[in-house]
N, C-alpha and C positions, 0 to 999 in steps of 0.2 A: 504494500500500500504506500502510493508516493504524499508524502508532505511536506509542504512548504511552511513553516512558520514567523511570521514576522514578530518582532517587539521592536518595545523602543521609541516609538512612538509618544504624543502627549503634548502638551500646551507650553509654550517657548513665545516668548518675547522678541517683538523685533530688534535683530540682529544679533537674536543667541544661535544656538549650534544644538544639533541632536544626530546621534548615533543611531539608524535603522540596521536592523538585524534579520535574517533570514535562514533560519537552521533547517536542511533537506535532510529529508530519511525517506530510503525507499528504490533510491536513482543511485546511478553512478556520476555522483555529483561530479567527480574532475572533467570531465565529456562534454558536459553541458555550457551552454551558453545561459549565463545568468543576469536577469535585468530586473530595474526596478524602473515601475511604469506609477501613475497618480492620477485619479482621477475626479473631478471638483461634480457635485451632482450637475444633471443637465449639459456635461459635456462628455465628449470622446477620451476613453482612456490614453492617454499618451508616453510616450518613453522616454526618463529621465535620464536612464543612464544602465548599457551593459557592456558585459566583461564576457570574453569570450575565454577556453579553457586553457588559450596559452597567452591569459592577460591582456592581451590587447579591449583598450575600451571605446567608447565613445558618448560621448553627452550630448543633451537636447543645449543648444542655444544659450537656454534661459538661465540654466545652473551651470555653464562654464564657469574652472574658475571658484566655484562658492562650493560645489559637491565632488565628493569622490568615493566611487565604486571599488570596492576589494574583495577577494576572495581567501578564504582560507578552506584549501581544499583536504585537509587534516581535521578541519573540525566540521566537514560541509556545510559553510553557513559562506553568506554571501552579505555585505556591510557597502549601506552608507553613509557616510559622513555627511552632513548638511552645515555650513557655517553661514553666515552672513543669511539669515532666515528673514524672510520680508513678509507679506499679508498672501500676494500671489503663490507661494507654495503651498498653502492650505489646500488641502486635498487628502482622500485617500489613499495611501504608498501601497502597491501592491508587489510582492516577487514573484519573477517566473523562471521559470528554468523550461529552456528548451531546446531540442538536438531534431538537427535537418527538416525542422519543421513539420516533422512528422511525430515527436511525441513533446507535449505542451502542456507544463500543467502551473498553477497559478496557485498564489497565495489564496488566506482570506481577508486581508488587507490588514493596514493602521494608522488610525487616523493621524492627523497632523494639523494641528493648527497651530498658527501664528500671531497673536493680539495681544495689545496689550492692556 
């Protein structure tokens, strides 16, 4: 049975930092391509930021710069860093893990907001 679980998540003030976490059981987590996606209600889930299994990442735009994606494939869990947090990244963080786009499977999210 595959699992995705996030933490870490929770309420941060603009322009603090929060650590999201993502711990897989079930997959051959090192294979996998690992991302975290966020989704605000009433819009398209979109892609923050993944890591492919031999590190290579890429980021959405908007969090250049402010977030960084890691993997630790010893402890199958997949991390992001957020700093510099504004009102806009409020959303739900989701994790996926997926290989050749034929097996995909998805967190159950966490939340994130930003206010102060």
């Amino acid at each position: 049975q595959v699992q995705l679980v996030e933490s870490g998540g929770g309420l941060v003030q603009p322009g603090g930092s929060l650590r999201l976490s993502c711990a897989a059981s079930g997959i051959s987590f090192n294979i996998y391509v690992m991302g975290w996606y966020r989704q605000i209600p009433g819009k398209q889930r979109e892609l923050v930021a993944r890591i492919t299994n031999s590190g290579s990442t890429n980021y959405a735009d908007s969090v250049k710069g402010r977030f960084t994606i890691s993997r630790d494939n010893a402890k199958t869990t997949v991390y992001l860093q957020m700093n510099s947090l504004n009102a806009e990244d409020t959303a739900v963080y989701y994790c996926r893990a997926n290989l050749w786009q034929k097996w995909d499977y998805w967190g159950q999210g966490t939340q994130v907001t930003v206010s102060s």
